[in-house]
MDAnalysis code that builds the backbone (N, CA, C; Angstrom):
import MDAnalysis as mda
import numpy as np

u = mda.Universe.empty(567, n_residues=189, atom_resindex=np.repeat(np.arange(189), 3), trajectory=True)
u.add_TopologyAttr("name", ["N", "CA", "C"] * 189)
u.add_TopologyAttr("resid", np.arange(1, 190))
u.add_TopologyAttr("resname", ["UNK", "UNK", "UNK", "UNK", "UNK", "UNK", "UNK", "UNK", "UNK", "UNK", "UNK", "UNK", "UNK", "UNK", "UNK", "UNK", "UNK", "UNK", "UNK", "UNK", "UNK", "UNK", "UNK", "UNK", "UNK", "UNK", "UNK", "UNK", "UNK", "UNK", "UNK", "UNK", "UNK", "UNK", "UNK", "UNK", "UNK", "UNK", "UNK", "UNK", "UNK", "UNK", "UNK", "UNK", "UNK", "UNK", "UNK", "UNK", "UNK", "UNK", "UNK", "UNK", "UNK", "UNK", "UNK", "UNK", "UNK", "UNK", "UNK", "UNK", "UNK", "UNK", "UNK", "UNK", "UNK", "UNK", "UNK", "UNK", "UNK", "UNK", "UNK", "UNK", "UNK", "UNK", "UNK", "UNK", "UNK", "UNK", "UNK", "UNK", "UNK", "UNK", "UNK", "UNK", "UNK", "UNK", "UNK", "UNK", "UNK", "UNK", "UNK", "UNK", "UNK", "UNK", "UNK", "UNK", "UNK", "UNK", "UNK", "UNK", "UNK", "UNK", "UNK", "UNK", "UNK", "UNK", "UNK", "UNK", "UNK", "UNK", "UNK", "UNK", "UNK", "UNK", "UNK", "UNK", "UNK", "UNK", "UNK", "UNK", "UNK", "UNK", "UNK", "UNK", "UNK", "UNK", "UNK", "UNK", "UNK", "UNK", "UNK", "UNK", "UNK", "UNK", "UNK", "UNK", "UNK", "UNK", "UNK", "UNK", "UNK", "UNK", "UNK", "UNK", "UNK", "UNK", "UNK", "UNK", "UNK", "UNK", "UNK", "UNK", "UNK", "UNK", "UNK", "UNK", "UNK", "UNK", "UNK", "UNK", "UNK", "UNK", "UNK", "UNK", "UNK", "UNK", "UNK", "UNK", "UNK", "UNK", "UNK", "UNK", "UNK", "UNK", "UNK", "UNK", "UNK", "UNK", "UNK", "UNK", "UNK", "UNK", "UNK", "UNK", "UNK", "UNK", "UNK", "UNK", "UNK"])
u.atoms.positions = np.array([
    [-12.340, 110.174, 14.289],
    [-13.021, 109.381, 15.292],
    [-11.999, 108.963, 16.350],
    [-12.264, 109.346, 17.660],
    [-11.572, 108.824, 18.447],
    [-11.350, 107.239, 19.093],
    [-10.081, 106.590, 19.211],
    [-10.076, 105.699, 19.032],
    [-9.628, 104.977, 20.440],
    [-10.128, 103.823, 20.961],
    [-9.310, 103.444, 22.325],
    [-9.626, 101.935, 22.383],
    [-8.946, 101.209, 23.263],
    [-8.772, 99.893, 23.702],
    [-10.021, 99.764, 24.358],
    [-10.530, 100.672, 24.812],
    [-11.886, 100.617, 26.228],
    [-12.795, 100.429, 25.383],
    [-12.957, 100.546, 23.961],
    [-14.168, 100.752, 23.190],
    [-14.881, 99.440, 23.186],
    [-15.954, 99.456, 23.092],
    [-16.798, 98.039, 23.125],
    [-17.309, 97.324, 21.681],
    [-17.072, 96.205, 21.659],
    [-17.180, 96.146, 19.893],
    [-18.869, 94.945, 20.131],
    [-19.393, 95.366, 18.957],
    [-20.886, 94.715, 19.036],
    [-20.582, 94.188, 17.343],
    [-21.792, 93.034, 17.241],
    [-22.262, 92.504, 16.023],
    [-23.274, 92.778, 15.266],
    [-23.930, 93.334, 16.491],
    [-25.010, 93.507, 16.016],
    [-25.896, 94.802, 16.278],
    [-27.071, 95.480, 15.709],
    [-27.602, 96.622, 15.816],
    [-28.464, 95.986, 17.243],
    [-28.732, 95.219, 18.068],
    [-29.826, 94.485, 18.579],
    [-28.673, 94.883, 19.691],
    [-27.482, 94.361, 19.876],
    [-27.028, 93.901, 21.156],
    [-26.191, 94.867, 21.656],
    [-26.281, 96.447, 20.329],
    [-25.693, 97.509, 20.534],
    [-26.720, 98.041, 21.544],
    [-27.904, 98.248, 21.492],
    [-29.049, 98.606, 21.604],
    [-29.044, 98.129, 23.117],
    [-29.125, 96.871, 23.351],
    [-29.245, 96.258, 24.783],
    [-28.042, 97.506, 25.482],
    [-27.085, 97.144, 24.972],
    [-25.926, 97.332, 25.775],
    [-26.010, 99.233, 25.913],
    [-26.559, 100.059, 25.118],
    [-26.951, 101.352, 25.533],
    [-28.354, 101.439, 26.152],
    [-28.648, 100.748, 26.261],
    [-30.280, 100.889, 27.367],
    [-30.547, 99.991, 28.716],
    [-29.254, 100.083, 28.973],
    [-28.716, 99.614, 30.452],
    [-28.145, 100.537, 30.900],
    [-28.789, 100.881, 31.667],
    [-28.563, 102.366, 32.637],
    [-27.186, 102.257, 33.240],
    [-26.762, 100.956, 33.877],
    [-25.214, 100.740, 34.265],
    [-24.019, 101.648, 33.219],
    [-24.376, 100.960, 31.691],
    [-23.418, 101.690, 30.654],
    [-23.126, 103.262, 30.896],
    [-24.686, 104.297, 31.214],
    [-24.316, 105.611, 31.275],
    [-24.454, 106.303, 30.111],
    [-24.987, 105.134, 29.056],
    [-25.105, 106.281, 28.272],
    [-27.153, 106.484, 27.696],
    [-27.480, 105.674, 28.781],
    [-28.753, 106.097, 28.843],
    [-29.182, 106.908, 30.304],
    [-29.707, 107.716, 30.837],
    [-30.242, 108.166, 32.094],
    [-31.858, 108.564, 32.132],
    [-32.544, 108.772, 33.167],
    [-33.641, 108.506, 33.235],
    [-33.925, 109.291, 34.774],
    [-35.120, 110.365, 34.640],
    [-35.441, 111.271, 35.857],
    [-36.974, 110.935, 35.889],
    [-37.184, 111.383, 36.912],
    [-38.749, 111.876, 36.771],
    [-39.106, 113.184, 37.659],
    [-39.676, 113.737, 37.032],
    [-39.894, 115.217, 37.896],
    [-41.033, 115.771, 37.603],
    [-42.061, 115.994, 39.160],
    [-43.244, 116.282, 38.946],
    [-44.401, 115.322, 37.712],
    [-43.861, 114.252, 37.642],
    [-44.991, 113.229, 36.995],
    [-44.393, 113.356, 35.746],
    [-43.662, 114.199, 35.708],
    [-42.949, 114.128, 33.715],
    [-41.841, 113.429, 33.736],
    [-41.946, 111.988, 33.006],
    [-40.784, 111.480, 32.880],
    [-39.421, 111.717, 31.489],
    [-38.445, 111.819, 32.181],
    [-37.728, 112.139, 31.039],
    [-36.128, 111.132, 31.260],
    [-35.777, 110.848, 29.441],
    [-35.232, 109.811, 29.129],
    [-34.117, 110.350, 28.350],
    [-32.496, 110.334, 28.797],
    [-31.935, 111.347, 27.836],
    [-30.360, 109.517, 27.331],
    [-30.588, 109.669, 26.067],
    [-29.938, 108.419, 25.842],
    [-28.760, 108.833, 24.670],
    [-27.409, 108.945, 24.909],
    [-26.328, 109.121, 24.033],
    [-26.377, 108.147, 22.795],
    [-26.336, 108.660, 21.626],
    [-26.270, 107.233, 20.207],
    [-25.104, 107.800, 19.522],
    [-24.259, 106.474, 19.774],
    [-22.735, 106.561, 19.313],
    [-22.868, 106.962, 17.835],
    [-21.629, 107.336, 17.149],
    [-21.694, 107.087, 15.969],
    [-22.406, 105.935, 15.217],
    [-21.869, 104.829, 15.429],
    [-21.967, 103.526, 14.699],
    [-23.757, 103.590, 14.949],
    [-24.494, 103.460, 15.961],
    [-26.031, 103.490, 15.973],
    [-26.573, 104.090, 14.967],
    [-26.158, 105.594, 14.306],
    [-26.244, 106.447, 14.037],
    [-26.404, 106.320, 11.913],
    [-24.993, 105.440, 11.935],
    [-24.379, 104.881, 10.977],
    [-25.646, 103.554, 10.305],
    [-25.799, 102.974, 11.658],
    [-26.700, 101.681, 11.155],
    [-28.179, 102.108, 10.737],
    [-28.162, 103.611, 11.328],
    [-29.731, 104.206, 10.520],
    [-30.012, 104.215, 8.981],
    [-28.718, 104.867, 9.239],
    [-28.429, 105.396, 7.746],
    [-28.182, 104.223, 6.328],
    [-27.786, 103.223, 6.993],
    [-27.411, 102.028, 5.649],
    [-28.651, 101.455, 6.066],
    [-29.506, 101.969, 6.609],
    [-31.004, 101.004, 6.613],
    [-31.366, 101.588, 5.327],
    [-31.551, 102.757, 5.455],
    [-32.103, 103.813, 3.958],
    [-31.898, 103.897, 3.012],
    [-29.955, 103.557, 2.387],
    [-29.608, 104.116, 1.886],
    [-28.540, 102.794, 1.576],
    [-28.089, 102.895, 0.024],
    [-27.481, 101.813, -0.476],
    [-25.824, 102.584, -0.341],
    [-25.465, 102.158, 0.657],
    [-23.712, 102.546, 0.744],
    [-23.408, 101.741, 0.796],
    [-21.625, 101.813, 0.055],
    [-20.693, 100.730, -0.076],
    [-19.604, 100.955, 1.244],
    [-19.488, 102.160, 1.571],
    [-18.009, 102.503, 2.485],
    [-18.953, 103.242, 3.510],
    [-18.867, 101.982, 4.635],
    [-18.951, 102.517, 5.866],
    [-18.264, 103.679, 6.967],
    [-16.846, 103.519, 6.350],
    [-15.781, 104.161, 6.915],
    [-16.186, 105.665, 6.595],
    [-16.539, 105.662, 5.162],
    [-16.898, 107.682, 5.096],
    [-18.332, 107.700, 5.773],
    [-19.001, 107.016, 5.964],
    [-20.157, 107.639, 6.981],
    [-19.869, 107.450, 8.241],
    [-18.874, 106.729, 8.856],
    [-18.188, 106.887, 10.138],
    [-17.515, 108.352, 10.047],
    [-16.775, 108.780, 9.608],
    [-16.044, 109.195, 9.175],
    [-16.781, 111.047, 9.412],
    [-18.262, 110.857, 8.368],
    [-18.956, 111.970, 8.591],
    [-19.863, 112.569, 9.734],
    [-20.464, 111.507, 10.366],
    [-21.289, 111.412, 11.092],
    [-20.687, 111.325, 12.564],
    [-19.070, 111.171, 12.849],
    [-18.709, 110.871, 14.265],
    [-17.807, 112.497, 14.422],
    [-18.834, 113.398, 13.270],
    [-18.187, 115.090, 14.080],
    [-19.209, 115.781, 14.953],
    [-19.643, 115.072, 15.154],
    [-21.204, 115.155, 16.217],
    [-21.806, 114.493, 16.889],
    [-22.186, 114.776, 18.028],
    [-22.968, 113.970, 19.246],
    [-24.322, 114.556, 19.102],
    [-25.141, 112.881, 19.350],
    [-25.949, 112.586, 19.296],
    [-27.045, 112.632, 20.171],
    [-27.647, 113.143, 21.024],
    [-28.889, 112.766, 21.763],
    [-30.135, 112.643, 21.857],
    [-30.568, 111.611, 22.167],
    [-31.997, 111.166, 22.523],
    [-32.609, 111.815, 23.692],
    [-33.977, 112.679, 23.621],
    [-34.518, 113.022, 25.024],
    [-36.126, 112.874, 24.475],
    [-36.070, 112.379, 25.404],
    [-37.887, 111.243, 25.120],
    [-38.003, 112.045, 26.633],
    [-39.785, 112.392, 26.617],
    [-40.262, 113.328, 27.592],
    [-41.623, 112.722, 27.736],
    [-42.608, 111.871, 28.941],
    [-43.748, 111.567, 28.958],
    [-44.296, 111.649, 29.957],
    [-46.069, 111.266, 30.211],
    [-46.402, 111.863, 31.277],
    [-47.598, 110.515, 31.283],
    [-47.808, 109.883, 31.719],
    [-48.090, 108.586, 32.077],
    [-48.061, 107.622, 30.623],
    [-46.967, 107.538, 30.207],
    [-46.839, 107.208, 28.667],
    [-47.641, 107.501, 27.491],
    [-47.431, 109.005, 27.543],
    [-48.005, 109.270, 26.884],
    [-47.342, 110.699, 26.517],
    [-47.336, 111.101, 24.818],
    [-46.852, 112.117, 24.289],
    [-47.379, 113.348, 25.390],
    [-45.848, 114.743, 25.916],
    [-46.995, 115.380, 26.629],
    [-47.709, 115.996, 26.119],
    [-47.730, 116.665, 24.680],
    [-48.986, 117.449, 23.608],
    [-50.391, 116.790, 23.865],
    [-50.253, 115.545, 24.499],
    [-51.667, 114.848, 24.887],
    [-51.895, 115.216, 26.010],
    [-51.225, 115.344, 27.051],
    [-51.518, 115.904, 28.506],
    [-51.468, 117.495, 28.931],
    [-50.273, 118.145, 28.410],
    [-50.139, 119.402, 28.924],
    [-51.422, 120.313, 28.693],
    [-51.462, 120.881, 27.421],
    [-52.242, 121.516, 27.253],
    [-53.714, 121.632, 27.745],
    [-53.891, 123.002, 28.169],
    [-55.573, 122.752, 28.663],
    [-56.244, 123.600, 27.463],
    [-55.928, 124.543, 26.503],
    [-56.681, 125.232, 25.886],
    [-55.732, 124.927, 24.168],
    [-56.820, 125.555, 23.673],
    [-56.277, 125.301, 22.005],
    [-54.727, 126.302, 22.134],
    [-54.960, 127.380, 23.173],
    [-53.828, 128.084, 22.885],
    [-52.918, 127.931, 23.653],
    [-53.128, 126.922, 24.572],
    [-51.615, 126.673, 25.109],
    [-51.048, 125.077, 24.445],
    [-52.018, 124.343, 23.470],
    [-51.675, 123.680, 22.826],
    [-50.342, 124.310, 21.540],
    [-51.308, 125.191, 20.902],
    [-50.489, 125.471, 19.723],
    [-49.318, 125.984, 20.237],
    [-49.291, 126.832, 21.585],
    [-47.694, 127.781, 22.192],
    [-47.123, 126.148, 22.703],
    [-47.209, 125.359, 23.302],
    [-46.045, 124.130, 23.358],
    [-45.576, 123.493, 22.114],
    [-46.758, 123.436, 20.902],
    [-46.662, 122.607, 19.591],
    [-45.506, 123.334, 19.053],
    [-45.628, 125.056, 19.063],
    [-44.877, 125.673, 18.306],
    [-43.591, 125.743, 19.335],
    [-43.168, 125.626, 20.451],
    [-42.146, 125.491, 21.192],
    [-41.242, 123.950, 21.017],
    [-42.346, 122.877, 20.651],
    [-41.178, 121.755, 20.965],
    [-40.695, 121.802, 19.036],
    [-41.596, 122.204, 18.127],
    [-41.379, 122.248, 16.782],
    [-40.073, 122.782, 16.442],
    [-40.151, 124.088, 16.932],
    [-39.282, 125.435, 16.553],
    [-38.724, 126.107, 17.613],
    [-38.583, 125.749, 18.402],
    [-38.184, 126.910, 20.014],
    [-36.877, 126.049, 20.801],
    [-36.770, 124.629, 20.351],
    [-36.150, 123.878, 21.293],
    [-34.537, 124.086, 21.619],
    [-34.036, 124.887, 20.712],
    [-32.945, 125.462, 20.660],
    [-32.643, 126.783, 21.404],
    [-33.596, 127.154, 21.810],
    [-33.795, 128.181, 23.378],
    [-34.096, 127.313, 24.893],
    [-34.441, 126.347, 24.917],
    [-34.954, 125.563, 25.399],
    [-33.533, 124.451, 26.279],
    [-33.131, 124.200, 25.195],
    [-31.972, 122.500, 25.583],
    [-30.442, 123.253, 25.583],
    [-29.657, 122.818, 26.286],
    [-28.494, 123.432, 26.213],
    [-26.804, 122.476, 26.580],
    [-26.311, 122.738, 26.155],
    [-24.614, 120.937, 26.266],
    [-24.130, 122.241, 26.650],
    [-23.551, 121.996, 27.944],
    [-22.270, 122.809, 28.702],
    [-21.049, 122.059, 28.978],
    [-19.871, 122.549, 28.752],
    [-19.002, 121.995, 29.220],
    [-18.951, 121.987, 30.855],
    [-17.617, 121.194, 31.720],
    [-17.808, 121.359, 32.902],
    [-17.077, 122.611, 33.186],
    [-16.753, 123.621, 32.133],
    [-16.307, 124.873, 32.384],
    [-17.406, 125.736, 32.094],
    [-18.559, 125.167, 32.183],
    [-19.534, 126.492, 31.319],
    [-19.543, 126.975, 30.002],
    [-18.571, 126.724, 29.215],
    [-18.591, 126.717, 27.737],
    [-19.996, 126.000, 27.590],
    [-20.539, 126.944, 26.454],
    [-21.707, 126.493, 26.027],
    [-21.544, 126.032, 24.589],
    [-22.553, 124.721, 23.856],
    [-21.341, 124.186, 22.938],
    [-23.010, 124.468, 21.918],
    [-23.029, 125.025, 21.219],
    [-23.713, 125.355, 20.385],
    [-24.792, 124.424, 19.768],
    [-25.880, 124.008, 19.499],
    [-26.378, 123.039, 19.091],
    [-26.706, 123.239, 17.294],
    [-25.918, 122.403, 16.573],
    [-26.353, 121.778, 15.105],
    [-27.744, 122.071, 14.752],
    [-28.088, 121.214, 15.116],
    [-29.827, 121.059, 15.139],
    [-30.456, 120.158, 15.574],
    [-31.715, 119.995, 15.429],
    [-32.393, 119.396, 16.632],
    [-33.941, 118.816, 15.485],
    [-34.174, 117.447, 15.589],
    [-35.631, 117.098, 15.247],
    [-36.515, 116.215, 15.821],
    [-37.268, 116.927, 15.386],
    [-38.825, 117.116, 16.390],
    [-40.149, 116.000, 15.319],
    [-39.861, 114.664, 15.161],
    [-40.657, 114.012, 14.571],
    [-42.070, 114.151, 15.278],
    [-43.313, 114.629, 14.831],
    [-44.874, 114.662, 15.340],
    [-45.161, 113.086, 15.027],
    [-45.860, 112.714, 16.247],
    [-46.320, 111.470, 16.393],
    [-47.968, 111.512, 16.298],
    [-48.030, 112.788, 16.634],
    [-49.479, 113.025, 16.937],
    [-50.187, 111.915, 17.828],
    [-50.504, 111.682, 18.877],
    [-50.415, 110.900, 19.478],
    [-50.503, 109.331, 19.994],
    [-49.825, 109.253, 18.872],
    [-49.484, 107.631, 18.240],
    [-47.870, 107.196, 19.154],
    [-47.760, 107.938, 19.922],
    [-46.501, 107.291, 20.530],
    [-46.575, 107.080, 22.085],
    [-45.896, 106.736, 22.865],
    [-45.914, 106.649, 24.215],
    [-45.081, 107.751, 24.896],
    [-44.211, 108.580, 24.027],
    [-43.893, 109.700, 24.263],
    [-43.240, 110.920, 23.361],
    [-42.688, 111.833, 23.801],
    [-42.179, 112.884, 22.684],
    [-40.974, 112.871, 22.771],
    [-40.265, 112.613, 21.555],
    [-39.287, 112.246, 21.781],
    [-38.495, 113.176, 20.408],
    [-37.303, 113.607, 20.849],
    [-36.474, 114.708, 19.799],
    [-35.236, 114.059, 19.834],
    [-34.281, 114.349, 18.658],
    [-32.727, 114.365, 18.271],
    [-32.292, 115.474, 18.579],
    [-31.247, 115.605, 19.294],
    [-30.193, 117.199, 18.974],
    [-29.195, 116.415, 18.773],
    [-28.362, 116.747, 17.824],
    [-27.195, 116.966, 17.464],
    [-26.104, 118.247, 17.851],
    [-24.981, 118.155, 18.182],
    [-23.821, 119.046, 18.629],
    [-22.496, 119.226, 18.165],
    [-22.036, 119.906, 17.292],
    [-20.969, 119.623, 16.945],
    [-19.597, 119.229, 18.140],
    [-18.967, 118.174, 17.363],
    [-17.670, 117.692, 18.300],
    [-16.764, 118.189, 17.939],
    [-15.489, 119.008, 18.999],
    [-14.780, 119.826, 18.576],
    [-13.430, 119.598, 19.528],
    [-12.380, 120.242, 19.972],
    [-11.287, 120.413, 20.821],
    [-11.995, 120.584, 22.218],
    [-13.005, 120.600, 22.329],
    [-13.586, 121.024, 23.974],
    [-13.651, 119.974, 25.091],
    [-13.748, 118.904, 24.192],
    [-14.135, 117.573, 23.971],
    [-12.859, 117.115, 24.771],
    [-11.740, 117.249, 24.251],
    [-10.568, 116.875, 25.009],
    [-10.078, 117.715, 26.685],
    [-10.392, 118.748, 26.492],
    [-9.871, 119.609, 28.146],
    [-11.376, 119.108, 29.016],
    [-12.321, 118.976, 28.082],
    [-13.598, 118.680, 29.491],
    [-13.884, 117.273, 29.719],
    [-13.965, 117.225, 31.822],
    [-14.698, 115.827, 31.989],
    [-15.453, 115.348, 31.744],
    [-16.353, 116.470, 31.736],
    [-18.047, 115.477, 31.532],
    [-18.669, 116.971, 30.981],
    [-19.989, 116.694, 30.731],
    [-20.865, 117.323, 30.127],
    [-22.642, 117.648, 30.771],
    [-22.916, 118.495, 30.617],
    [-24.347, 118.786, 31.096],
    [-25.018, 118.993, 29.985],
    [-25.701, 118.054, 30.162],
    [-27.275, 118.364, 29.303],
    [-28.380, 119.229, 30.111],
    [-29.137, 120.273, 29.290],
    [-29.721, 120.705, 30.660],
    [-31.726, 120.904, 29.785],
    [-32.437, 121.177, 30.355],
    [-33.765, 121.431, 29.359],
    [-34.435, 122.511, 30.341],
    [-34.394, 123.187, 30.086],
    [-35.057, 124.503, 30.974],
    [-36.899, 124.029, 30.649],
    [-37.644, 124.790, 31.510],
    [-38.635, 124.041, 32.132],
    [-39.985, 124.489, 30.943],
    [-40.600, 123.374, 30.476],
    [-41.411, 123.840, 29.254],
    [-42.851, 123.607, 29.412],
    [-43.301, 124.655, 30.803],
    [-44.100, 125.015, 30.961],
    [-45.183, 123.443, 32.141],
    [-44.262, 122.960, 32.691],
    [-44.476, 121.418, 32.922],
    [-44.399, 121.485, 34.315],
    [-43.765, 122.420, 35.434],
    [-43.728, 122.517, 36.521],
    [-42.174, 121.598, 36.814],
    [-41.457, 121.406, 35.988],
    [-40.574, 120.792, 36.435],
    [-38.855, 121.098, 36.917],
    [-39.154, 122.776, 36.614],
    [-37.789, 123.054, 36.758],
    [-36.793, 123.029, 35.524],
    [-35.439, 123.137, 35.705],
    [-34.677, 122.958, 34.870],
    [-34.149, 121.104, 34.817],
    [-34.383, 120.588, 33.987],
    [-33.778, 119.065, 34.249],
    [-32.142, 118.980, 33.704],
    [-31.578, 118.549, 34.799],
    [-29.850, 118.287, 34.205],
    [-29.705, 117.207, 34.183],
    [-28.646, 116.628, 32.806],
    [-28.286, 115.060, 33.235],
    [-26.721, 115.061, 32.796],
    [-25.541, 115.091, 33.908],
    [-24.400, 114.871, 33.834],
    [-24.083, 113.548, 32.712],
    [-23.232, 113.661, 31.607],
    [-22.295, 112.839, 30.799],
    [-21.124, 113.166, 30.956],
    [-20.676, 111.540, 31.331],
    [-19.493, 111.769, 31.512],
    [-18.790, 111.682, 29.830],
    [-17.801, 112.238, 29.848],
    [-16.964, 112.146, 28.638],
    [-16.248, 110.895, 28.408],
    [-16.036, 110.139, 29.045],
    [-15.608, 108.372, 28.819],
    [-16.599, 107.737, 27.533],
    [-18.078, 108.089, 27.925],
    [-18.905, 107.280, 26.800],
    [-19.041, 108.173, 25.286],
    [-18.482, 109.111, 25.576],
    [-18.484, 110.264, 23.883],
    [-17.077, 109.767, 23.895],
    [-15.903, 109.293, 23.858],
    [-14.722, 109.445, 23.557],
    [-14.647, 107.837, 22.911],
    [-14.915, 106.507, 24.081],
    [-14.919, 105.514, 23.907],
    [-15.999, 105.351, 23.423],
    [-16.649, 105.707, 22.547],
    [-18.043, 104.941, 21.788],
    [-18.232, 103.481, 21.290],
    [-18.926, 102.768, 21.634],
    [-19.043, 101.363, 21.030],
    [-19.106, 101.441, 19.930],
    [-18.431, 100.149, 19.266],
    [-18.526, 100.356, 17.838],
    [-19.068, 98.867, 17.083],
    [-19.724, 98.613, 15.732],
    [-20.215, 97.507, 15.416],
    [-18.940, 96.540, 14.441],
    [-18.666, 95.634, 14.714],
    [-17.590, 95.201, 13.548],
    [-18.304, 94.610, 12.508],
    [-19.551, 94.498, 12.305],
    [-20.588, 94.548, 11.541],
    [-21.886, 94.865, 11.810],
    [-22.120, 95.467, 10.278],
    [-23.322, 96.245, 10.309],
    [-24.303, 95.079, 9.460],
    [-25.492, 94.934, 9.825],
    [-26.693, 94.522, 8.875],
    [-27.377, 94.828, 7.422],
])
């Protein structure tokens, strides 16, 4: 885990939360294109960490720091007047099931982390919780492995090639300051 003076230390899972969903921080961003709104939000290790001891009876925080900070995290929440787009896009049963089976299983053709050299950084995996339309939007995890690339590059592109939505390709520049300096909790709940 990389370590620095710049890092931001929290108490709490609540005020970690504030402090990444303030667009100032950078490590949340937010577009809208063609009526589809989209929400792409970095979750440090430690966020990541505080999921996990919700679930799960651990004693040593340090080895799930430890495991969990060889990979970056992202949030991309996608809606269309708040609302999941599987509720809006589709006009026929069969262009329902071709997006269902695209955001399920396809999204890894779909989403792509470039370095600012064009190195393309492979994606881990990616999940696709169904809300069925019980949510205000659709919202997925990718995970990326963190590697040496990490150190020669400034920043990073997230990119989502266009899923059938009229919107183009959506990019959202990260800078590498908020993957290096990650906030961290000096207690967890």
């Amino acid at each position: 885990m990389f370590l620095s003076c710049n890092q931001k230390h929290f108490d709490s899972k609540e005020a970690l939360l504030d402090y990444l969903q303030n667009e100032d921080n950078g490590y949340i961003q937010k577009k809208t294109v063609n009526g589809v709104d989209f929400s792409l939000m970095f979750k440090p290790t430690d966020l990541i960490v505080s999921q996990i001891l919700q679930s799960k009876s651990v004693n040593n925080v340090d080895s799930l720091r430890n495991e969990y900070s060889k990979y970056l995290y992202f949030n991309l929440s996608m809606s269309i007047n708040n609302q999941e787009i599987l509720n809006i896009i589709p006009l026929t049963k069969n262009e329902y099931g071709s997006m269902a089976n695209q955001l399920a299983f396809g999204m890894d053709e779909k989403v792509y982390l470039y370095t600012n050299n064009n190195d393309t950084i492979q994606m881990a995996e990616y999940i696709y919780p169904r809300m069925y339309g019980m949510g205000g939007s659709t919202s997925m995890l990718f995970v990326f492995p963190k590697n040496d690339w990490i150190k020669e590059s400034k920043f990073l592109n997230f990119t989502i090639e266009d899923l059938k939505m009229q919107t183009g390709e959506i990019k959202f520049k990260i800078n590498k300051n908020i993957l290096v300096n990650q906030p961290i909790m000096i207690k967890n709940e």
